[in-house]
N, C-alpha and C positions, 0 to 999 in steps of 0.2 A: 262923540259928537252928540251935539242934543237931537232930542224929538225934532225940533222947530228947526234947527239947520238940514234935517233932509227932507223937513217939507220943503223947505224953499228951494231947496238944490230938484225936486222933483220939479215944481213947478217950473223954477227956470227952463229945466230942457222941454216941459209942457208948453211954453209959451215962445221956446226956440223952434222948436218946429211945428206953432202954430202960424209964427208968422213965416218960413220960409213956406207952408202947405198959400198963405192968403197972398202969397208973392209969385207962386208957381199956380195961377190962375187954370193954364191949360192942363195941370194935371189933376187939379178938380172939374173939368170939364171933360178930358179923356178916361176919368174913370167914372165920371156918369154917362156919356156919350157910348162906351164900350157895353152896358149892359141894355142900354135902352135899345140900341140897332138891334140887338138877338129878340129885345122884347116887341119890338114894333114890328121886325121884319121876318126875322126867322119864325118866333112865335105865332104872329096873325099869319105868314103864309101855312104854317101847317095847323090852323085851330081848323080846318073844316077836314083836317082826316086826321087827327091824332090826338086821342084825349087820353084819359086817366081813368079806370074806375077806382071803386071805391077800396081802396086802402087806405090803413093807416098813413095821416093821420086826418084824411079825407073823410066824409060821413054820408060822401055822394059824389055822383059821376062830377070833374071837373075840367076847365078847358085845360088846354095845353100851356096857356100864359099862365095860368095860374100856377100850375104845377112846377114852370123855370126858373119862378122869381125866387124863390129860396137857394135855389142855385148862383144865380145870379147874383145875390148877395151877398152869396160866399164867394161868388169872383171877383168881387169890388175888393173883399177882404185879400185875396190872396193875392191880386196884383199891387196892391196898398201895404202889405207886408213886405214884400219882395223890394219895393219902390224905396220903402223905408231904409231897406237893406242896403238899400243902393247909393243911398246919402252917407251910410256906415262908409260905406268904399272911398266915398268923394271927401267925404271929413277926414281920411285918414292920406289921400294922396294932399290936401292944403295944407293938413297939420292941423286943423281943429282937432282932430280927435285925441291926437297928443295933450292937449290940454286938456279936455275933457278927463281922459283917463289917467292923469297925474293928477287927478285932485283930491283932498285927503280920504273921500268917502270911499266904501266899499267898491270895488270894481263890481261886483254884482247888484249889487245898489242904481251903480249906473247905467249898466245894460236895461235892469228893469226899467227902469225909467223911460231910457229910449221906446220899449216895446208899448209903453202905460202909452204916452205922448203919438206913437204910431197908431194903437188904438183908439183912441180920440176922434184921431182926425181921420179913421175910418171909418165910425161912428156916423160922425157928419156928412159922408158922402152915400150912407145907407140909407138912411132917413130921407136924405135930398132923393134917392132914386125910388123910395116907400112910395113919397108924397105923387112923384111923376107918375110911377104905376096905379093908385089911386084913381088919377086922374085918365087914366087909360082902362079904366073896369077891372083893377086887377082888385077889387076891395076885401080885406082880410078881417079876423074880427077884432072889433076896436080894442081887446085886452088884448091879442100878441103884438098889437108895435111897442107895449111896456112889457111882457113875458119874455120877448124874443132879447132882452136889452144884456140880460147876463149870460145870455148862448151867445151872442157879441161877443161880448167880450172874453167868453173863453176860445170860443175858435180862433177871434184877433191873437189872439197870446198864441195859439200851436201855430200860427200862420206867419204872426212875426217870428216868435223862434227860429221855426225853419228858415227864414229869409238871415236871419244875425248869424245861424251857425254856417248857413252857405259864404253870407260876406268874408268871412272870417279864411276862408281858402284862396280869395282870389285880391291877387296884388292891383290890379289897374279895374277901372271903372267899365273900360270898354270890353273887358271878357267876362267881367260877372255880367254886364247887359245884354252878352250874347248867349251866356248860358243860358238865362232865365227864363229865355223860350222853349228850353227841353226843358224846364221845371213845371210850368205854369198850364200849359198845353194840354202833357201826356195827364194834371193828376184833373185838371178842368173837364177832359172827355172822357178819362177811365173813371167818372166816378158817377153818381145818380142822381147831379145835376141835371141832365138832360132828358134822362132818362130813367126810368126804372129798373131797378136789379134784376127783377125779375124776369123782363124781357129779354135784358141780355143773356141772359143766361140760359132763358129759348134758343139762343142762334150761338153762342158760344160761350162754355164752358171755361175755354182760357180765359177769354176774357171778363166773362164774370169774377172769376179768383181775380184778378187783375183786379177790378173796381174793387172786390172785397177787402183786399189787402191795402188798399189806395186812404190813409187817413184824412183824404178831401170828402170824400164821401160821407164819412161819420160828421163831419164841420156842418156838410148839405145839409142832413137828415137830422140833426141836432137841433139848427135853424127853423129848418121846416115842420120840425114838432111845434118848439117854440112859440115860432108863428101862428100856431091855433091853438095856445095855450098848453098843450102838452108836453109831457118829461117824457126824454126817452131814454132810460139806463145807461141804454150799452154805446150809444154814441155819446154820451156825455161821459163813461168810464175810460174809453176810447181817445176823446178829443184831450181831455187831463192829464192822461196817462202819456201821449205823444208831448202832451205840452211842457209836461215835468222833464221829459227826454229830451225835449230838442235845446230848451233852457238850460240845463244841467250841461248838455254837450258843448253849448253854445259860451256858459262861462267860463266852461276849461277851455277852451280855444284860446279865449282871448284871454287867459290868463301869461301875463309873461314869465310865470318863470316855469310854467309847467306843459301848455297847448301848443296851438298853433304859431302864438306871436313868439313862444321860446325859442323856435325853430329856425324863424324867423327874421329874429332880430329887433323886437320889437311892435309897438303898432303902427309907426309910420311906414315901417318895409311889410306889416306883413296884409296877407290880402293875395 
């Protein structure tokens, strides 16, 4: 196939689920709604006993709102993964996906694809939540909202991964969107979104290992360098390294004559 036939095959599924993201209005409003409530409520009720000193990649005491938003960001991302995932399910119980995936181009071609088109359009709901926090004091420096753009997009890519190799288990829509809440939850609070590693790890030891082992956590702190311009190694060797594994695991699955849809019967049965 030429060059030019798998740009447009990408773009198509880019502009397929651009317009089902500009049609599904309430779920660009519940995954900006979802982060500002922590930022508005939870955040300012604890800014007058709970702040941050100066760590990396801080260079001074800061508030508590400030310290979330990177978290936060990464939860727009991982609930917009999982979401995306979730359309995987719904496309395969109509039978779109059967088309999709009988078409001449690589099957991994196509998956990428799906994940490029999911990051996208979690892109736009980050920015949109940038701009709100801005406008609520959280102000960052004006080089990490362009620094932070390709820590985006690789936490988007370990975030969708994980969400394509989960869809790839569950046959109906209604039990991948029951699971997702023992996915989404346990890695949003085991990790240093909220909090600092450090401190957990004052009060408990398990559960510090717990956040440490937690690959949300490396996405948080990846962002959150980002956001002030800074690299940080080992969450970006971390974030890659998960995202080459859950991709990799995620196209044998759906591959039919070897993963999950083997097993299966297909991509319309499997799931």
């Amino acid at each position: 196939m030429p060059l030019s036939g798998y740009a447009i095959c990408l773009a198509g599924i880019c502009w397929r689920e651009g317009l089902r993201f500009l049609n599904q209005r309430g779920r660009f409003l519940s995954a900006l709604v979802r982060p500002l409530v922590w930022l508005f409520i939870f955040a300012a009720g604890f800014r007058s006993v709970l702040g941050v000193s100066i760590i990396p990649p801080y260079e001074t005491y800061v508030l508590y709102e400030v310290y979330v938003t990177p978290g936060l960001v990464a939860m727009i991302q991982l609930f917009n993964g999982l979401q995306s995932s979730l359309s995987m399910v719904y496309d395969r119980e109509v039978g779109a996906m059967r088309i999709l995936l009988v078409s001449p181009y690589p099957r991994w071609f196509l998956l990428v694809s799906k994940l490029v088109a999911g990051i996208c359009v979690s892109l736009l709901q980050v920015y949109a939540f940038l701009l709100v926090a801005w406008f609520w004091d959280v102000e960052l420096p004006p080089i990490g909202y362009l620094t932070v753009l390709p820590a985006l997009m690789l936490s988007g890519l370990m975030l969708g991964a994980m969400g394509l190799l989960l869809s790839s288990v569950f046959r109906q829509m209604e039990n991948f969107a029951s699971v997702m809440n023992f996915v989404i939850f346990p890695m949003f609070f085991a990790s240093s979104a909220l909090y600092p590693l450090w401190r957990v790890q004052e009060s408990s030891l398990v559960l510090w290992w717990i956040c440490t082992l937690n690959p949300f956590s490396y996405a948080v702190e990846l962002i959150r360098f980002a956001l002030y311009g800074q690299f940080n190694p080992l969450a970006t060797a971390v974030v890659a390294g998960c995202a080459l594994v859950f991709l990799g695991a995620a196209i044998f699955a759906y591959d039919p004559s070897a993963g999950v849809m083997a097993r299966r019967g297909g991509p319309d049965n499997a799931g």
